[in-house]
C-alpha positions in Angstrom: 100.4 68.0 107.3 97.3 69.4 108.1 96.9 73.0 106.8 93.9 75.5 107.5 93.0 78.7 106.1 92.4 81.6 109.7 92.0 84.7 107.5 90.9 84.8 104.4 91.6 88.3 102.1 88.7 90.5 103.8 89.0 89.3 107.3 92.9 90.7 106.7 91.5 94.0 104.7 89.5 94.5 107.8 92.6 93.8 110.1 94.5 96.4 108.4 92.1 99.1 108.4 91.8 98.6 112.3 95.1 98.7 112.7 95.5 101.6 110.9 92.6 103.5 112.8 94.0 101.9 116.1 97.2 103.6 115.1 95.8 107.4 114.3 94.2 107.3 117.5 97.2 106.4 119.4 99.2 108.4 117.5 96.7 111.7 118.0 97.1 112.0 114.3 99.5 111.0 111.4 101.5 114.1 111.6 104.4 112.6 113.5 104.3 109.1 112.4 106.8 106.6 109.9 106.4 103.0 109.0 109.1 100.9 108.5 108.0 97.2 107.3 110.2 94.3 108.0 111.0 92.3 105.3 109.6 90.8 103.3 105.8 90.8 104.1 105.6 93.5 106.8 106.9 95.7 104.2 103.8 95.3 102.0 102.1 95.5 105.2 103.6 99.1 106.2 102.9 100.2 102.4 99.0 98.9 102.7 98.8 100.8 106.0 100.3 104.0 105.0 97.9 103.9 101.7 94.9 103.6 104.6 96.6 106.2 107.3 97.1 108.5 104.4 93.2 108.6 103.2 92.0 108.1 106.6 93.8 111.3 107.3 94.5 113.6 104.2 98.0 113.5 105.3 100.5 111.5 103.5 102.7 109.0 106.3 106.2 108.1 105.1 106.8 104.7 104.8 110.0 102.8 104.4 111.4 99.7 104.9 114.1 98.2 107.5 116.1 95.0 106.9 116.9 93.1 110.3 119.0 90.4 109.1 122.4 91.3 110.5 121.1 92.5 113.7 119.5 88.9 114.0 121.3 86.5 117.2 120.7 83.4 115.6 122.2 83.9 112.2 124.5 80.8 112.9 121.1 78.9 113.2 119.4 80.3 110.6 119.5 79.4 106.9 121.5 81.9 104.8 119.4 85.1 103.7 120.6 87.6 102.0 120.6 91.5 103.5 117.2 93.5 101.9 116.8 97.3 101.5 116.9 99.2 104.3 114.5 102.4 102.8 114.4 105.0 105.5 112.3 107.9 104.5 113.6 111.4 103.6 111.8 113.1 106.6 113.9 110.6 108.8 113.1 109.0 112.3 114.4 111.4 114.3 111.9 112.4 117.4 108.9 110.5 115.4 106.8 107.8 116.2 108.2 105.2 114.3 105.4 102.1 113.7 107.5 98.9 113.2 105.5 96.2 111.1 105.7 92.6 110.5 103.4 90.0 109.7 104.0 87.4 112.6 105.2 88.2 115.7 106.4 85.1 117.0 109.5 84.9 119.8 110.6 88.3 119.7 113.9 87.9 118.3 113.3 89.8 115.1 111.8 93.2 116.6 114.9 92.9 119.5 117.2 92.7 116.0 114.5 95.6 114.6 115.5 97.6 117.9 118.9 97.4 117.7 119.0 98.5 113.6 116.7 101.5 115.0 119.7 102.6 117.3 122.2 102.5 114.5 119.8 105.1 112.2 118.7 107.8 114.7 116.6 108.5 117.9 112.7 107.8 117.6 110.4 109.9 120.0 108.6 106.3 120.5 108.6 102.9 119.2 105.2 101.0 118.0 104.7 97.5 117.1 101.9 96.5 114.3 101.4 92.7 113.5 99.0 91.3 111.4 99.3 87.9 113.5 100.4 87.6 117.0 100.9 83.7 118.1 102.7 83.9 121.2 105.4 81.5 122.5 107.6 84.8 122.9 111.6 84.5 124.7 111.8 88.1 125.2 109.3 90.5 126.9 108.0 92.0 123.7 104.4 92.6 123.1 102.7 94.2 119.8 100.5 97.8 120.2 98.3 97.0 116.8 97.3 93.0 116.5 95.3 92.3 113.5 94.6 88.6 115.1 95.8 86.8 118.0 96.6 82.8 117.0 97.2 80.8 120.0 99.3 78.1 118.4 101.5 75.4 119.4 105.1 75.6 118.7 105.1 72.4 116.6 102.5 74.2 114.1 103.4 76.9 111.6 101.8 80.3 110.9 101.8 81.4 107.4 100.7 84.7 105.9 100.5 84.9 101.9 100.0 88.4 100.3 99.3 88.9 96.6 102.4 90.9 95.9 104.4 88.1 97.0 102.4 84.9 97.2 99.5 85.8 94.4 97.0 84.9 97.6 96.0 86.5 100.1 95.6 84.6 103.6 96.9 83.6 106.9 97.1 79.5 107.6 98.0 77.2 110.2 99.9 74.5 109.2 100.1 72.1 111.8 103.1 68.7 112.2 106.2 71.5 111.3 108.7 73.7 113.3 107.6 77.0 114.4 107.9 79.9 112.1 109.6 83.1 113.0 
């Protein structure tokens, strides 16, 4: 399997602070804003844009983390994962502009399962989606407000993103000859 490197660490540095600049502006300010990441690299994501939203505006943005796994419609499908933290912050999401974030966005099945958990924990004033990667190929009409790169792939190939927290490296890849990634 053929495997090439698409972002390297500052290419996804410069992503993130994009995104996060994309978001204040869209936002009108961070005074009404949370993050929730999607585990498990969107969550590092969210905590690396709330670090940026937070000095880019003086104002600290609450950042949590929300687990999809048994909102997910293909659990009978999937391999078995276990449940992560779900870390809502203590201001809540309540009539805020809650910023989902994941790394790739790839059918749409994991932000529908992301909406759904939303219902269950309160009544957002909106709903924003920030990926790192975008690759298309999506079964339901979902489509990101913050892209840190869009990656036209075919479904046969595989989009990886590796972040030092978890991986020890940090970079996005194309890994071409296996099943699509979620």
């Amino acid at each position: 399997m053929a495997v090439r490197t698409v972002l390297h660490q500052a290419d996804m540095t410069r992503a993130l602070t994009r995104i996060a600049h994309e978001i204040l502006e869209a936002a009108r300010g961070p005074e009404s804003l949370v993050l929730l990441g999607i585990p498990t690299r969107g969550v590092e994501l969210a905590d690396r844009l709330g670090t940026l939203l937070t000095e880019f505006s003086g104002v600290e943005v609450p950042v949590g983390s929300l687990d999809v796994t048994m909102y997910r419609d293909d659990l009978d499908r999937q391999p078995t994962r276990g449940p992560a933290p779900t870390r809502i912050p203590d201001s809540g999401i309540d009539g805020r502009t809650v910023v989902l974030v994941d790394d790739v966005l790839y059918s749409g099945r994991t932000i529908r399962a992301a909406l759904d958990a939303l219902t269950d924990l309160g009544r957002p004033a909106a709903v924003r989606l920030a990926v790192l990667v975008d690759r298309g190929h999506r079964q339901l009409p979902i489509r990101p407000d913050f892209v840190g790169k869009n990656l036209p792939s075919a479904a046969s190939e595989r989009i990886y993103v590796r972040l030092a927290a978890t991986d020890g490296v940090e970079e996005v890849g194309i890994e071409s000859g296996s099943e699509g990634d979620e």
